[in-house]
C-alpha positions as a LaTeX table, in Angstrom:
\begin{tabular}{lrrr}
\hline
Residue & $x$ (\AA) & $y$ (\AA) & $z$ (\AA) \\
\hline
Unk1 & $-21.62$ & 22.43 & 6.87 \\
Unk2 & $-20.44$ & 22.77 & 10.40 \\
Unk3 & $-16.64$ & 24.40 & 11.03 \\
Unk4 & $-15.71$ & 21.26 & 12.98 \\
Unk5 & $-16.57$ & 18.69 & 10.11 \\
Unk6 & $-14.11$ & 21.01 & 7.88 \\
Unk7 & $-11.53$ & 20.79 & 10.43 \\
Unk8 & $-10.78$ & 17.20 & 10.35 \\
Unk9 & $-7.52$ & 16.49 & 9.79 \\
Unk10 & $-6.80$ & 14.61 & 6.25 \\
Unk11 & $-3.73$ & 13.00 & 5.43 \\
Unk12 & $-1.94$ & 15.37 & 2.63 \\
Unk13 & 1.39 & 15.22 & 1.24 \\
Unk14 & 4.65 & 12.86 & 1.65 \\
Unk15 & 2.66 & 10.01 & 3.14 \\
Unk16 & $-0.16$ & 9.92 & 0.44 \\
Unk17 & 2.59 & 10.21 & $-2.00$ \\
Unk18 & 4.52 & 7.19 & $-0.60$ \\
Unk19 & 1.53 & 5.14 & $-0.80$ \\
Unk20 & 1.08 & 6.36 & $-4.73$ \\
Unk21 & 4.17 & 5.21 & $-5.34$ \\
Unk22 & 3.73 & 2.09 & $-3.54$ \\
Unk23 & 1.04 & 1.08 & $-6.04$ \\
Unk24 & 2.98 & 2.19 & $-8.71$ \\
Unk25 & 5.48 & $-0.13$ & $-7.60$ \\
Unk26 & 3.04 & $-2.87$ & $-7.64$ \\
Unk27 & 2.06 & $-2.35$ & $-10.95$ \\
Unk28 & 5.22 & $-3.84$ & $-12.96$ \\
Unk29 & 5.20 & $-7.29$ & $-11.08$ \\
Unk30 & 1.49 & $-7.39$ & $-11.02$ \\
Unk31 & 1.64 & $-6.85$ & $-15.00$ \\
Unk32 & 3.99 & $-9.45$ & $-15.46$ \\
Unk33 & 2.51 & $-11.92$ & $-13.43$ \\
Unk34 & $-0.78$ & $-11.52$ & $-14.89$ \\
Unk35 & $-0.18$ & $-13.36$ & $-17.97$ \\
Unk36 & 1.26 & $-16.33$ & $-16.05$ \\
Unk37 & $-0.28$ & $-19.31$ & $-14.70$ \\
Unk38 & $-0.18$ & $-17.59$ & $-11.38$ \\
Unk39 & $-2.23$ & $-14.83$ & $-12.74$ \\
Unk40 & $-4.45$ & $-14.84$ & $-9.97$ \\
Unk41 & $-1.80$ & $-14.78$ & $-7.18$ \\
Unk42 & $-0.45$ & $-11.82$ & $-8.07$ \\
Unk43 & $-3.68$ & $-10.21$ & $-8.44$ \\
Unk44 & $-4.81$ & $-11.03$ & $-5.04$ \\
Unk45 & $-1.45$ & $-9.89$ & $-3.56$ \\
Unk46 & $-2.06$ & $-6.33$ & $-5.67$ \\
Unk47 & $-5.13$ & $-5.52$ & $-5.15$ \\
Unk48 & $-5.15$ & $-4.38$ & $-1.28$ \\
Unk49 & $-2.21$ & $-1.89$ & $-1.90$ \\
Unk50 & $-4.02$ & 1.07 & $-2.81$ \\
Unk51 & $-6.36$ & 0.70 & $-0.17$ \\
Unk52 & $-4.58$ & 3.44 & 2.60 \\
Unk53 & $-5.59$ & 6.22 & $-0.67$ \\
Unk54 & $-9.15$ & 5.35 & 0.13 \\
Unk55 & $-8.48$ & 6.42 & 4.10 \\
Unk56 & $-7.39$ & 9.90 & 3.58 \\
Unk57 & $-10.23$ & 11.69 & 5.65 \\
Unk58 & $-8.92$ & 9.30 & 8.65 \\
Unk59 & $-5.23$ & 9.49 & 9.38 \\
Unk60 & $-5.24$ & 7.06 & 12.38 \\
Unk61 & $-6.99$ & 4.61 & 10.12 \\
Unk62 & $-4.59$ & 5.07 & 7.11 \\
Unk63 & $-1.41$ & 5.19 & 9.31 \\
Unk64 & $-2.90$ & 1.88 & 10.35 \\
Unk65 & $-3.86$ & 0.43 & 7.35 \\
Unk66 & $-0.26$ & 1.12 & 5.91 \\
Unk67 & 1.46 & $-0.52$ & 8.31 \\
Unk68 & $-0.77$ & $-3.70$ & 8.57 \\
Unk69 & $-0.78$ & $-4.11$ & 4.80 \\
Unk70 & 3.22 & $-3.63$ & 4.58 \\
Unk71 & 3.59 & $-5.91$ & 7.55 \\
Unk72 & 1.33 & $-8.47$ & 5.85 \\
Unk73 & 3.28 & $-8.18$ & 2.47 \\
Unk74 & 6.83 & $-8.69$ & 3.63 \\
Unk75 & 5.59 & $-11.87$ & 5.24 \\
Unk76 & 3.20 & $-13.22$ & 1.82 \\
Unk77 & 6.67 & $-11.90$ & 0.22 \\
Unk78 & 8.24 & $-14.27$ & 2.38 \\
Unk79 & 5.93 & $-17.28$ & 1.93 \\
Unk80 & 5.53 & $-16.81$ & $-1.72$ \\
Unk81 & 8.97 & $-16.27$ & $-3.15$ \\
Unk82 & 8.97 & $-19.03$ & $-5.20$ \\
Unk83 & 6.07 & $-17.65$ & $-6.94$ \\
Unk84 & 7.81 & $-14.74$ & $-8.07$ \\
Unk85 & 6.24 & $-12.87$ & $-5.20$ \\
Unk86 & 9.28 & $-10.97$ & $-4.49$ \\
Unk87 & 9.23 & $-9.00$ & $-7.19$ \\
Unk88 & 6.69 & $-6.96$ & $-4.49$ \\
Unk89 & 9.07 & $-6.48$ & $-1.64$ \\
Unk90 & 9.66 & $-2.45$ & $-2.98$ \\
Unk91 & 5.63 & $-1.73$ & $-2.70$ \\
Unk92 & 5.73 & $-3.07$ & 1.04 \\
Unk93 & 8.60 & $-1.61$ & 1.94 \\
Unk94 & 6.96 & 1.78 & 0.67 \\
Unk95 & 3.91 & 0.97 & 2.80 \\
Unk96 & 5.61 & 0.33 & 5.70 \\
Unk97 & 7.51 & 3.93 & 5.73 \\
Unk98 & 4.58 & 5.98 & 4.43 \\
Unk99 & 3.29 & 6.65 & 7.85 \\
Unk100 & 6.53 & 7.41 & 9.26 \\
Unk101 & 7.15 & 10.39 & 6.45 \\
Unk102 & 5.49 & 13.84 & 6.46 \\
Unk103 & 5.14 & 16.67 & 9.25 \\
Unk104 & 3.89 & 14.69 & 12.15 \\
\hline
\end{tabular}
């Protein structure tokens, strides 16, 4: 393997953490919706979260993807709070700051 493939920059650290904790923060609602008539809802509005973990070789792309996905959450938050889709206002809140945390 070439020396400039190793030096890509990965994203390490706070802002990965964040985003672990971001699906762990998804992961209560999303249980308790599940049984629900709405089970379906609140899969769908889980199951892009951990998505930036998947991005860690590509830090634009994750910082990105972050943002996006918490921007896209506070506003399906919004729309669906009736639902009981509220209850995932702490994940996107998390997503939203994980790009902002860490050394850069």
């Amino acid at each position: 393997m070439n020396a400039a493939a190793n030096a890509r920059p990965r994203v390490r650290g706070l802002p990965r953490a964040v985003v672990a904790l971001a699906v762990l923060a998804a992961l209560p609602p999303l249980l308790t919706g599940l049984d629900t008539p709405l089970g379906g809802l609140f899969l769908l509005t889980a199951l892009p979260v951990p998505l930036p973990l998947l991005l860690g070789r590509y830090p634009r792309a994750f910082s990105w993807t972050c943002f996006l996905l918490g921007l896209a959450l506070c506003l399906w938050v919004l729309v669906g709070a009736m639902a009981g889709t509220a209850l995932f206002l702490p994940a996107a809140v998390l997503l939203l700051i994980a790009p902002a945390v860490g050394p850069r």
